[in-house]
C-alpha positions in Angstrom: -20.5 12.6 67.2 -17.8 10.3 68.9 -16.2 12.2 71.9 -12.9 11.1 72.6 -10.7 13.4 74.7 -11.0 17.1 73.5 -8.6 19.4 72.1 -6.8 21.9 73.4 -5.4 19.5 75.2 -2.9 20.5 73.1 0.3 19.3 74.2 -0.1 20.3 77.3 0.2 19.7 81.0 -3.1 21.1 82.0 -4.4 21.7 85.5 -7.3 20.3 87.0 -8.7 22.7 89.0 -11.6 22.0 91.5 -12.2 25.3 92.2 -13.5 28.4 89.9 -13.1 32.1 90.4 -16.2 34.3 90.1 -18.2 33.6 87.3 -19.3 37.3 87.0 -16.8 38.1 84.8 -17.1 41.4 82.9 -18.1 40.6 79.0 -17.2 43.0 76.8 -19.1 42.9 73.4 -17.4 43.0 70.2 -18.1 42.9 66.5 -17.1 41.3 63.5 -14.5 43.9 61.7 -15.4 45.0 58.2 -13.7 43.4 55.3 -12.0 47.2 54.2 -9.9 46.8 57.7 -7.1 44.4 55.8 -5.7 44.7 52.6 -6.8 41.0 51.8 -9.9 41.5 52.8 -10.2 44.4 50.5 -8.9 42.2 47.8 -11.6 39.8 48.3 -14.2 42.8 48.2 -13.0 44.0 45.0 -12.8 40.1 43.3 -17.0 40.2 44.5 -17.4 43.4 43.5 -17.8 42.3 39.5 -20.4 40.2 40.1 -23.1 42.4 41.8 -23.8 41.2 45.5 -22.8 37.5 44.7 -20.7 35.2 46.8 -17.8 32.8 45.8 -18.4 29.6 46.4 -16.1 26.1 46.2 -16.2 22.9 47.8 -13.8 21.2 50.0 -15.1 17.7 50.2 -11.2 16.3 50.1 -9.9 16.4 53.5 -6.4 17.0 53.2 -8.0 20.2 50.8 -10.1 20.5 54.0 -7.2 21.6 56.4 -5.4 23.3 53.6 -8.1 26.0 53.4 -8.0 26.3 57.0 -4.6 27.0 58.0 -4.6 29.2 54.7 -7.1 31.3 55.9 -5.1 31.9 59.3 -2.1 32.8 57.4 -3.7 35.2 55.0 -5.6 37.1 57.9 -4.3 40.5 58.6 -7.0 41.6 60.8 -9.2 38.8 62.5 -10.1 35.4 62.2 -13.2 34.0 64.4 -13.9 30.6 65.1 -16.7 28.8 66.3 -16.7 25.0 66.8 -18.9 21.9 68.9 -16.2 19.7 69.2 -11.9 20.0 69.2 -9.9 16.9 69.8 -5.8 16.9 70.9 -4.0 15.7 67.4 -1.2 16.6 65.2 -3.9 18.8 63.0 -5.3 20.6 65.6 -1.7 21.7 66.9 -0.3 22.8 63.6 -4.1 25.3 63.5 -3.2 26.5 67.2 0.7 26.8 66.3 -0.4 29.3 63.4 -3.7 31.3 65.1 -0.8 31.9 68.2 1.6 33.1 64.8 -1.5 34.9 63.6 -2.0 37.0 67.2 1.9 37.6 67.3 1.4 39.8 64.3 -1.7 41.7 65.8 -4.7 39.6 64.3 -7.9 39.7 66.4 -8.5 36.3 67.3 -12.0 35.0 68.9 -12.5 31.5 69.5 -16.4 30.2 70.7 -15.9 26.7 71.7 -19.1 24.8 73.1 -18.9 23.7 76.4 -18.6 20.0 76.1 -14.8 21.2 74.6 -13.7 22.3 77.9 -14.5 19.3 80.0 -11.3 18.9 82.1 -9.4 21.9 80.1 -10.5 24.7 81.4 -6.9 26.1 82.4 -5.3 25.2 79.3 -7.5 26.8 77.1 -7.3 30.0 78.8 -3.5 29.6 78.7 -4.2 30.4 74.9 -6.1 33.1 76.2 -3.5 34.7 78.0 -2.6 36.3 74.2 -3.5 39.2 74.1 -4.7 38.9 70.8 -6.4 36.0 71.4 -10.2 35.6 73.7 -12.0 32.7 74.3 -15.2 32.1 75.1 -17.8 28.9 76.3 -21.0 28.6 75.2 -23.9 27.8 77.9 -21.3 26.2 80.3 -22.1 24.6 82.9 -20.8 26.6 86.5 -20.9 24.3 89.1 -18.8 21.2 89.4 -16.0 21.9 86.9 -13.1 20.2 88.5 -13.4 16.7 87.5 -15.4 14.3 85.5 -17.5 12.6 87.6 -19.0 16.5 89.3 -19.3 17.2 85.5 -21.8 14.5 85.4 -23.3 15.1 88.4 -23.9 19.3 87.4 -24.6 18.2 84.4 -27.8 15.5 85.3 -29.3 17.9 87.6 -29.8 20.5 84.7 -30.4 18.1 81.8 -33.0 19.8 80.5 -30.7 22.9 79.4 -27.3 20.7 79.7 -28.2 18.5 76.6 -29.0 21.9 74.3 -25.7 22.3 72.8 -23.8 24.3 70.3 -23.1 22.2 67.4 -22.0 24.8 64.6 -18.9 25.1 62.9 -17.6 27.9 61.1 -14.2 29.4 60.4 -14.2 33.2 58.9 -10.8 35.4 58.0 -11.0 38.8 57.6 -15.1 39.1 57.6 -14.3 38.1 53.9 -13.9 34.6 53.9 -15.5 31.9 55.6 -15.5 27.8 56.0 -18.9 26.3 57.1 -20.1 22.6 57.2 -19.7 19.4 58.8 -16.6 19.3 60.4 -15.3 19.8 64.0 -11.3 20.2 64.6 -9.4 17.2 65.2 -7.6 14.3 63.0 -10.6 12.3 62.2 -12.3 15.4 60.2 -8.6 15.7 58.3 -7.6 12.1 57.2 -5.3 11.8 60.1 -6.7 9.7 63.0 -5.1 6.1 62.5 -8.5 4.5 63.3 -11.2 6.6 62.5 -11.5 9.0 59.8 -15.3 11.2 58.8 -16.1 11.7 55.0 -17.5 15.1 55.1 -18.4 18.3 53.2 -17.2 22.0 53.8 -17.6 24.9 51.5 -15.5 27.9 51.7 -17.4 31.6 51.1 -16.1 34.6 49.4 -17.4 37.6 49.9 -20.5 38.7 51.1 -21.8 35.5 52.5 -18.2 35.8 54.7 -20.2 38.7 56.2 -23.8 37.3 56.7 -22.1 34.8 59.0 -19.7 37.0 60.4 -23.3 38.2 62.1 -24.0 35.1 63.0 -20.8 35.0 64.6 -21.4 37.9 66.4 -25.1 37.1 68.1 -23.1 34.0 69.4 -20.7 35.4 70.5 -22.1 38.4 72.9 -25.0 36.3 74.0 -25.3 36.2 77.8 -24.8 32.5 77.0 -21.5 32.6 75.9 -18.7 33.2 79.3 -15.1 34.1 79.4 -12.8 31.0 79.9 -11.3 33.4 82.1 -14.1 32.9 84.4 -13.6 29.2 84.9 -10.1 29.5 86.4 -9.5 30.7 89.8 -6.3 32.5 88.7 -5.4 33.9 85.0 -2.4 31.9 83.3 0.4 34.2 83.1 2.8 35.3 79.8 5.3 32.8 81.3 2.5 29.5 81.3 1.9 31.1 77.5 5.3 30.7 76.8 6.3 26.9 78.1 2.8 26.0 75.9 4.5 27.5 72.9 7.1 25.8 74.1 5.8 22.5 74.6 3.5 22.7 71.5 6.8 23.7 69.5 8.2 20.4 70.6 5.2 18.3 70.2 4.7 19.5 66.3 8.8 18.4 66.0 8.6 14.9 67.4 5.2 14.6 64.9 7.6 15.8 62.4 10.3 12.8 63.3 7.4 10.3 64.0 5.1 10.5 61.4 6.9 12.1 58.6 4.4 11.4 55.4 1.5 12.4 57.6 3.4 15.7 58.4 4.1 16.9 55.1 0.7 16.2 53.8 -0.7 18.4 56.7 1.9 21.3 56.1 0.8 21.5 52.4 -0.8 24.9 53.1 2.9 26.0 53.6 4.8 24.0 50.6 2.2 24.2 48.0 -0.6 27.2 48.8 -3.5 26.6 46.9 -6.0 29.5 47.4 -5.2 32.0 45.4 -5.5 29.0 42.8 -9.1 28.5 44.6 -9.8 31.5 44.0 -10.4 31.5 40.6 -12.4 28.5 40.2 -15.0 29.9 42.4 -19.0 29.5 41.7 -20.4 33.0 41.9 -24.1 32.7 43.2 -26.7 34.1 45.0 -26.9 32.8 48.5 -28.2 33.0 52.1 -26.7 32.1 55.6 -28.7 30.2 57.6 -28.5 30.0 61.4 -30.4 29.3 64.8 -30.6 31.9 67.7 -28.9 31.3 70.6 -31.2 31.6 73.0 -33.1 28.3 71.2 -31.1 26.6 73.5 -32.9 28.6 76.6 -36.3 27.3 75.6 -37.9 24.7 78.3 -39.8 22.5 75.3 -39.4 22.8 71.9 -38.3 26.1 71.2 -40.2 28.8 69.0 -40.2 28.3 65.4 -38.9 31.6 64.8 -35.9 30.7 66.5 -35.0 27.9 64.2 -33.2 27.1 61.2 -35.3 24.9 59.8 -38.2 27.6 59.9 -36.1 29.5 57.5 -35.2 25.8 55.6 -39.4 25.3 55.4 -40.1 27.4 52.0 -36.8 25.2 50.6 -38.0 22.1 51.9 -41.8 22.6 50.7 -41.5 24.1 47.2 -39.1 21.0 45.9 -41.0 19.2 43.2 -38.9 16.9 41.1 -35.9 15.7 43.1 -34.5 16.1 46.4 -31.8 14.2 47.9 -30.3 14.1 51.4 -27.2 13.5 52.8 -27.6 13.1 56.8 -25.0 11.2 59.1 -27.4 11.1 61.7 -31.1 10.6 60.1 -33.7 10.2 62.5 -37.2 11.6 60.7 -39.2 11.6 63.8 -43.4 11.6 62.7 -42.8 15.2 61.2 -40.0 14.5 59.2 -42.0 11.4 58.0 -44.9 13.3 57.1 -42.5 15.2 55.2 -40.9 12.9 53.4 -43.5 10.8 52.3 -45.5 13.2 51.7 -43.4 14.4 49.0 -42.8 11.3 47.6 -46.3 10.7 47.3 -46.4 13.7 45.4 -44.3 12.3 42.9 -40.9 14.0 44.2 -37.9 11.8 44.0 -36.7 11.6 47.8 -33.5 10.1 47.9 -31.1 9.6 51.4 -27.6 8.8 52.3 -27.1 7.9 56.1 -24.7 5.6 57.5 -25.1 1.8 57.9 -25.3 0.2 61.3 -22.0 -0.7 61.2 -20.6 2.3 59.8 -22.3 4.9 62.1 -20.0 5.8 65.3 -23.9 6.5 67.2 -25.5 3.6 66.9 -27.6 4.8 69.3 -28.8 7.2 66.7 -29.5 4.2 64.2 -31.8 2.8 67.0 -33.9 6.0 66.3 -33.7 5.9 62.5 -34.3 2.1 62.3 -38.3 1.9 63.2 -39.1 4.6 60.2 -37.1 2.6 57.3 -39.8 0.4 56.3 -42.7 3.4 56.4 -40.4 5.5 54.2 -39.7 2.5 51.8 -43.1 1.7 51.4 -44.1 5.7 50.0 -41.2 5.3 47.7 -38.3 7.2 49.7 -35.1 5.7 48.6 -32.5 4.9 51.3 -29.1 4.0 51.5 -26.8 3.4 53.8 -23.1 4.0 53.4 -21.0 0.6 54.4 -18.1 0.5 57.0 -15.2 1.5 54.6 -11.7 0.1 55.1 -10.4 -0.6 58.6 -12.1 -2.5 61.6 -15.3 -4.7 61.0 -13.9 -5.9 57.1 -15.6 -2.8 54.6 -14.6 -3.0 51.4 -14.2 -0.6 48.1 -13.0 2.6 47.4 -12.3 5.5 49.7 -15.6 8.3 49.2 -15.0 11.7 48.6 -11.4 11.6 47.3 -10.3 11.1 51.3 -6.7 9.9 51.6 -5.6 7.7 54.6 -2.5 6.8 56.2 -3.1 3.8 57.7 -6.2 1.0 58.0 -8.6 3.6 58.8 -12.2 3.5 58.8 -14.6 5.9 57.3 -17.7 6.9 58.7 -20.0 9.5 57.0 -20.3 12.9 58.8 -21.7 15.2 56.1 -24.8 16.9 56.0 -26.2 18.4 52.8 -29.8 18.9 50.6 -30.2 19.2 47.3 -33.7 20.9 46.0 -34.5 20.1 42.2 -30.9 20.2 41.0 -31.2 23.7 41.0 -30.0 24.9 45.1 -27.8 23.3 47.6 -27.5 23.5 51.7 -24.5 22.4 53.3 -24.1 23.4 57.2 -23.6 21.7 60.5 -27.3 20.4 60.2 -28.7 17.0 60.3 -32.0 15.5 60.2 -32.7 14.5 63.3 -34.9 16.1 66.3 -31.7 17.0 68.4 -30.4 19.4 65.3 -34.2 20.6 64.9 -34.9 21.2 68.3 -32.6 20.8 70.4 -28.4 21.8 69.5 -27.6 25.4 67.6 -26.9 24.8 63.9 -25.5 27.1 60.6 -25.1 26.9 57.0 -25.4 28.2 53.5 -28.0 28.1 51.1 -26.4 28.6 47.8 -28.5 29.4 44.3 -26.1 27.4 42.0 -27.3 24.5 39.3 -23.3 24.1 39.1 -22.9 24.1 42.5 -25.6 21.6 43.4 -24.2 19.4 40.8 -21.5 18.8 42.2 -22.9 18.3 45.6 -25.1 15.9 44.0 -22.5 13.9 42.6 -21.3 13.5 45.6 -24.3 12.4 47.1 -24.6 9.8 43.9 -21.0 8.5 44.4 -21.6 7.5 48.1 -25.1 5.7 47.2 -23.3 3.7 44.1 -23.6 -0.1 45.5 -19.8 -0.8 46.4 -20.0 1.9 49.1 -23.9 1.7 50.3 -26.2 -0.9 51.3 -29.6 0.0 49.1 -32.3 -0.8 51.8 -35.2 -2.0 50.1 -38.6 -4.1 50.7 -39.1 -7.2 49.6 -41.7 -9.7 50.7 -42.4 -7.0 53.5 -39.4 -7.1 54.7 -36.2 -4.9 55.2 -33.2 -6.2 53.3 -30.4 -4.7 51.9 -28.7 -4.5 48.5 -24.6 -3.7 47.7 -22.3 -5.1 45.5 -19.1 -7.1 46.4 -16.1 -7.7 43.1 -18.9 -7.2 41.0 -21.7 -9.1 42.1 -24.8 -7.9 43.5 -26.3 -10.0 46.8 -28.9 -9.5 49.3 -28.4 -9.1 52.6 -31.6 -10.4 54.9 -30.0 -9.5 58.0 -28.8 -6.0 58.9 -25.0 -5.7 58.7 -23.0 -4.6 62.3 -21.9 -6.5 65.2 -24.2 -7.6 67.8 -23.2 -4.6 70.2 -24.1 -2.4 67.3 -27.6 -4.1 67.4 -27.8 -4.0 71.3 -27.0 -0.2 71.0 -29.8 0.5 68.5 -32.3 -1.7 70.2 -32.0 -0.3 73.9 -32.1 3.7 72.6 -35.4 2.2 70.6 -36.6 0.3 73.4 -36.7 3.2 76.0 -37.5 6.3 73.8 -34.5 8.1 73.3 -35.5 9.5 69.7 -36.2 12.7 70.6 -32.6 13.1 72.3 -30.9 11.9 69.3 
């Protein structure tokens, strides 16, 4: 993931503070609250209740749809709306969300907000200004306690734990009412929404209805009263008062305006959810399926190697993963097999499974670090019969070309990088989460997702999946003469590339993490 500066950063005038108050702050522990507390929630409860321990299911590939869902959820929660998220950049998107949860808390909505850690780097009193709701608590997830104040001691703290410092919490999920719930690829900020004028991610979300909204509203709830997770109140050596609340608002109120003056189109595609609601309409398109929520413990994070299987997502991904026998494809912004994952895969393309993969291209990915890990294992997997392809640089810096994937709308030159993560086993299930396949979402970060039962659903995951691969958006990376080339189409005409396309930083990136072993931090 690129880390630019985070959110919450809001619109703010936050204080650096070098000191921190105790950090024995008393942790109370709390629990999800049941659907029946709301009347939407026990709307939701009787629309499942027809189809006999089912969940809803639809897809929010489009990233304008993407936002929509979000700030629809906040405005149709009557009781409580947690959020858990790895990363959440400063942008016009992420202060039309905060501007409603704070509307949402006004009108006595439980709010709970896990952030990881990284989040908080130089924010510390700003977010627990939004904490000084009283509706509203926030919490950090394994933070590091000594050398808050600046950036430079953050480093320093952070290098003289590494072991536990580079375990981070990398889920996202968004759940209203314990009834309906957003999980996927996508942190909070423009890039995820089609609204960063440099940078935008394709990516894949899936809103829940029903009980799956409560399987992870348990998953919610292990994260969020683990002794890992602390009070922001604890990183601040004195609580922002109902007056510092207030000139936020204030300031946030004013921000949102000038966006409003500034950027007008931009604006009214974002406020959407407000003009033109769409999910009671969402509602009845929804893919009723059998399901299961998928997440790692906390305390994986705690372990001093690689943590204990049972931990692990991926242990209860294995039965998935091993029974596929006629097709399974992959769609991973970050790929980096490792000699397990290579096993894997050509193991079950020897057995005559069609393995297909969609990563990002060299000059598409925004780790090309990561691509320094993935590169070594391209031709072994090519030469088993995996198929991989790599999706080009789409419009913006470095010259991409063809159409926009995914149905994502930009406002400006943007480029697009891929940031989804989904499987698809034998056309038959799908898993879409925060997980991709690569040793630092295996062992390493916290992940979560869904496991849905749907032939429907899965086909349209899948078509997905086809549409990024077709040649005008991917380079097909294929052998010939024993060597790695790579195949796309430009107006119509196929060509060959013998040289891997990216800019020769993007190649001195990828060869140094090769060169001194990073692949097992990637």
């Amino acid at each position: 993931m690129r880390v630019k500066q985070p959110l919450l950063a809001l619109v703010l005038l936050a204080s650096l503070l070098g000191g921190c108050a105790s950090f024995d702050v008393q942790r109370e522990p709390s629990q999800a609250l049941p659907a029946s507390a709301s009347a939407f929630g026990r709307s939701v409860q009787a629309q499942a209740a027809s189809h006999e321990g089912k969940s809803g299911f639809r897809l929010l590939s489009d990233s304008t749809e993407a936002f929509t869902a979000r700030a629809e959820l906040i405005r149709n929660a009557q009781s409580s709306l947690d959020l858990q998220y790895y990363i959440v950049h400063d942008g016009i998107s992420t202060r039309m969300l905060v501007e409603e949860l704070l509307k949402a808390a006004d009108r006595g909505v439980r709010v709970r907000i896990l952030l990881d850690d990284t989040t908080s780097d130089g924010l510390d009193r700003t977010i627990a200004t939004l904490a000084a709701h009283p509706h509203i608590q926030i919490r950090v997830f394994n933070p590091l306690h000594l050398g808050r104040s600046t950036g430079v001691t953050r480093t320093m703290g952070r290098l003289l734990n590494l072991s536990q410092q580079h375990r981070r919490m990398h889920n996202k999920l968004w759940l209203a009412d314990n009834s309906m719930a957003i999980v996927g690829g996508r942190n909070l900020g423009d890039e995820y929404f089609d609204a960063e004028p440099n940078l935008n991610f394709t990516d894949i979300d899936i809103l829940g209805v029903g009980p799956v909204a409560e399987q992870l509203g348990h998953s919610f709830d292990q994260y969020w009263n683990s002794a890992l997770s602390k009070p922001i109140d604890a990183f601040v050596s004195s609580k922002p008062t109902a007056e510092d609340l207030q000139t936020t608002r204030t300031r946030l109120e004013e921000s949102l305006e000038e966006s409003r003056r500034q950027n007008h189109a931009l604006y009214q595609q974002l406020m959407k959810f407000a003009t033109e609601p769409r999910l009671d309409i969402w509602r009845k398109e929804l893919i009723w399926a059998w399901n299961q929520a998928l997440w790692d413990a906390p305390s994986k994070v705690l372990a001093k190697d690689e943590p204990d299987p049972q931990l692990l997502l991926t242990t209860q991904l294995a039965p998935e993963l091993n029974g596929v026998s006629k097709e399974l494809i992959m769609v991973s912004a970050y790929f980096v097999p490792g000699k397990p994952g290579l096993v894997f895969l050509t193991g079950r393309a020897d057995a005559g499974v069609s393995v297909r993969l969609l990563t990002n291209a060299l000059e598409a990915t925004d780790v090309p670090a990561v691509h320094g890990g993935y590169g070594p294992y391209r031709k072994a997997l090519l030469e088993h019969g995996v198929q991989l392809f790599e999706l080009r640089r789409q419009p913006g810096d470095e010259g991409g070309s063809g159409p926009r994937l995914f149905s994502s709308r930009s406002y400006g030159e943007s480029a697009s990088s891929l940031h989804s993560k989904a499987i698809i086993f034998d056309q038959k299930k799908s898993f879409i989460g925060s997980f991709n396949f690569d040793p630092r979402s295996v062992l390493w970060n916290t992940e979560v997702g869904v496991l849905v039962d749907s032939p429907e659903l899965a086909a349209r995951v899948r078509e997905l999946a086809l549409q990024g691969m077709a040649p005008p958006l991917s380079y097909q990376v294929k052998l010939e003469n024993d060597q790695v080339v790579w195949v796309t189409e430009d107006d119509g005409q196929m060509h060959t590339l013998t040289r891997e396309p990216g800019s020769w930083w993007r190649r001195f990136n990828a060869w140094l993490s090769d060169t001194v072993g990073l692949e097992r931090m990637l």
